[in-house]
C-alpha positions as CSV (number, residue, x, y, z in Angstrom):
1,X,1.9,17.0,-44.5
2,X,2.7,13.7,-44.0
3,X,5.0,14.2,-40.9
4,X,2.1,16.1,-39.7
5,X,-0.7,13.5,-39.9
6,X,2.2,10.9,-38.7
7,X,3.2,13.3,-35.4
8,X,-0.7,13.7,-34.8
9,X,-1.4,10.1,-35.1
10,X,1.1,9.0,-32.5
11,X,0.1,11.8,-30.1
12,X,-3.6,10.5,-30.0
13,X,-2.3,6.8,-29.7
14,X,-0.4,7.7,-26.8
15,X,-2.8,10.2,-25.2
16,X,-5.5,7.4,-25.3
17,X,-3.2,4.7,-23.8
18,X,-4.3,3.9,-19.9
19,X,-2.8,5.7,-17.4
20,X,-3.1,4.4,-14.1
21,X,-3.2,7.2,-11.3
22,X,-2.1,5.2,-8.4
23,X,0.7,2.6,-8.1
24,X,-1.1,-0.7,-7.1
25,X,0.9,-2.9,-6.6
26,X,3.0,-5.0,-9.1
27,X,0.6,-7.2,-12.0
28,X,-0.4,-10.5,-10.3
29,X,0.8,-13.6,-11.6
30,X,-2.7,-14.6,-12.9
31,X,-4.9,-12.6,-16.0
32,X,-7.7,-11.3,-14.1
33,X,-7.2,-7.8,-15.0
34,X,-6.4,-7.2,-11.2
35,X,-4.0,-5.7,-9.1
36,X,-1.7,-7.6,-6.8
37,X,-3.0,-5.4,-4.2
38,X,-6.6,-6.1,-5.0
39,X,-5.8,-10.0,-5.3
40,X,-3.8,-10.1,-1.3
41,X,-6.6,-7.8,0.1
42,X,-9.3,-10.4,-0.6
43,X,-7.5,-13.2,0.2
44,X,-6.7,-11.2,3.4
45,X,-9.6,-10.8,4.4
46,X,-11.5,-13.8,2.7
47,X,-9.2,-16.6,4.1
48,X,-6.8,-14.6,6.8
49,X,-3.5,-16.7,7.0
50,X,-0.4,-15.6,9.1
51,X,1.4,-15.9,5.2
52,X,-1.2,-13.9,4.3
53,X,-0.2,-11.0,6.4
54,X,3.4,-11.2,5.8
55,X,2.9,-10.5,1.9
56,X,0.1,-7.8,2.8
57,X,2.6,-5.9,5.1
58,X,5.2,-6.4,2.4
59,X,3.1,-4.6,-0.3
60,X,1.8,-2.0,1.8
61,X,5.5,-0.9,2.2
62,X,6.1,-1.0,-1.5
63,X,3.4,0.7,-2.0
64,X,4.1,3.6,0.2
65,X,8.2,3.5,-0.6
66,X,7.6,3.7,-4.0
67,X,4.7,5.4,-5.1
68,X,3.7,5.6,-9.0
69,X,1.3,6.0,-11.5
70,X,0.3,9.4,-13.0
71,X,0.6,11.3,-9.6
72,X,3.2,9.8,-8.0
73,X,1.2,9.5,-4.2
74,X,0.0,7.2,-2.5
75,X,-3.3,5.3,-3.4
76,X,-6.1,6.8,-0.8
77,X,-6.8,4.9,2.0
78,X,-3.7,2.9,1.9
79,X,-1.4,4.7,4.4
80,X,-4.7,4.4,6.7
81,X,-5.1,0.8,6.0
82,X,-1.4,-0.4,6.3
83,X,-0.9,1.5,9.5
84,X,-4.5,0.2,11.7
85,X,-2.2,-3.5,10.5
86,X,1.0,-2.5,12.2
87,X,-1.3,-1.0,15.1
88,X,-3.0,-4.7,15.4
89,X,-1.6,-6.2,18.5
90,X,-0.7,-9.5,16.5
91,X,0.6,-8.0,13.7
92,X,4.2,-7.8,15.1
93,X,4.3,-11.2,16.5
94,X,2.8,-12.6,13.3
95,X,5.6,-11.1,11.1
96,X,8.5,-12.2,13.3
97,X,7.4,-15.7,13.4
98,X,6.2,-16.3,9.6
99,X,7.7,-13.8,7.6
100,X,10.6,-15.3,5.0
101,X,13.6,-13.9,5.3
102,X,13.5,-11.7,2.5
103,X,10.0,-9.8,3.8
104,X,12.1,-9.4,7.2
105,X,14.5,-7.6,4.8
106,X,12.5,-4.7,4.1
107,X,12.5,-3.1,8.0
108,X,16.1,-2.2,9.2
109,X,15.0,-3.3,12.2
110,X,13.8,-6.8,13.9
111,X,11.7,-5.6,16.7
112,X,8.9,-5.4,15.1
113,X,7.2,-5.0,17.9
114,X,8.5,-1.5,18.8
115,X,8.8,-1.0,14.7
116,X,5.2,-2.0,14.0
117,X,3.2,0.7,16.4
118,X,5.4,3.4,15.8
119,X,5.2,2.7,11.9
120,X,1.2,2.3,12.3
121,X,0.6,5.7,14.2
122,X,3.2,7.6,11.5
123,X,1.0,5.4,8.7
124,X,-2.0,7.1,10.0
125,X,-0.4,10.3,10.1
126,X,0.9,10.2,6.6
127,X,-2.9,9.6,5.3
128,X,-3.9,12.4,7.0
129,X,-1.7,14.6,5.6
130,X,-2.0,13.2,2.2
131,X,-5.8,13.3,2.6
132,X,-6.5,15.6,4.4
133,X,-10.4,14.8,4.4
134,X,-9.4,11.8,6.6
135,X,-8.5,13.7,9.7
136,X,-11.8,14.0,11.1
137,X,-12.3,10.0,10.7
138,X,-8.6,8.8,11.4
139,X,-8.0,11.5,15.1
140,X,-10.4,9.3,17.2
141,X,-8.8,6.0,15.6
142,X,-5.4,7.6,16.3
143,X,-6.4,8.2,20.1
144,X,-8.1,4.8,20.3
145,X,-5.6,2.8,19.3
146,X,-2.5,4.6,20.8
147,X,-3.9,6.4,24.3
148,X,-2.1,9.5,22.4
């Protein structure tokens, strides 16, 4: 009886424990209860810096290369987000000239400015396919932003 109780006990502890069904980036340094994700997309997009960016493009790539959580996918929305960045005719520039050597690191390629575009449009791609209630929003932005 007592293996019983104990075996039931641990299965409710652990069936109750928070599952996160998306990979969000790694934990931020601070105690906000945040995700690093959420923490470089506001200050993104609060106070845009070229550094900025560099780390946003770096954890948009993590994010896609290795996704997590529960379901092992992409977050929503993040494929589409990371690509209309690499589709931004600054972008490339902007990583080439202020990325650290070890965000460079992470493409296998330093023309970023053939990398970046190509990478966008396949971005956009990838979140329609993932998401497939996108493709009627993200087909115009597609033609838009590469003529295609």
């Amino acid at each position: 009886m007592k293996k019983i109780l104990f075996i039931a006990t641990i299965a409710f502890l652990t069936s109750c424990a928070p599952q996160r069904m998306y990979y969000w980036g790694s934990k931020p340094s601070s105690d906000k209860g945040t995700s690093r994700y959420e923490e470089l997309a506001y200050q993104n997009y609060d106070k845009q810096s070229p550094e900025s960016v560099c780390e946003l493009i770096c954890l948009y790539e993590d994010m896609v290369s290795h996704p997590g959580g529960t379901r092992k996918v992409v977050p929503p929305g993040i494929c589409a987000e990371y690509g209309f960045l690499l589709l931004q005719e600054s972008t490339a520039e902007t990583f080439e000239k202020y990325a650290s050597r070890k965000q460079k690191k992470i493409f296998s390629s330093t023309e970023y400015s053939a990398l970046f575009p190509e990478k966008g449009e396949e971005m956009l791609k990838k979140e329609m396919e993932l998401y497939p209630e996108s493709v009627k929003f993200l087909t115009p932005i597609i033609k838009q932003l590469t003529g295609k």
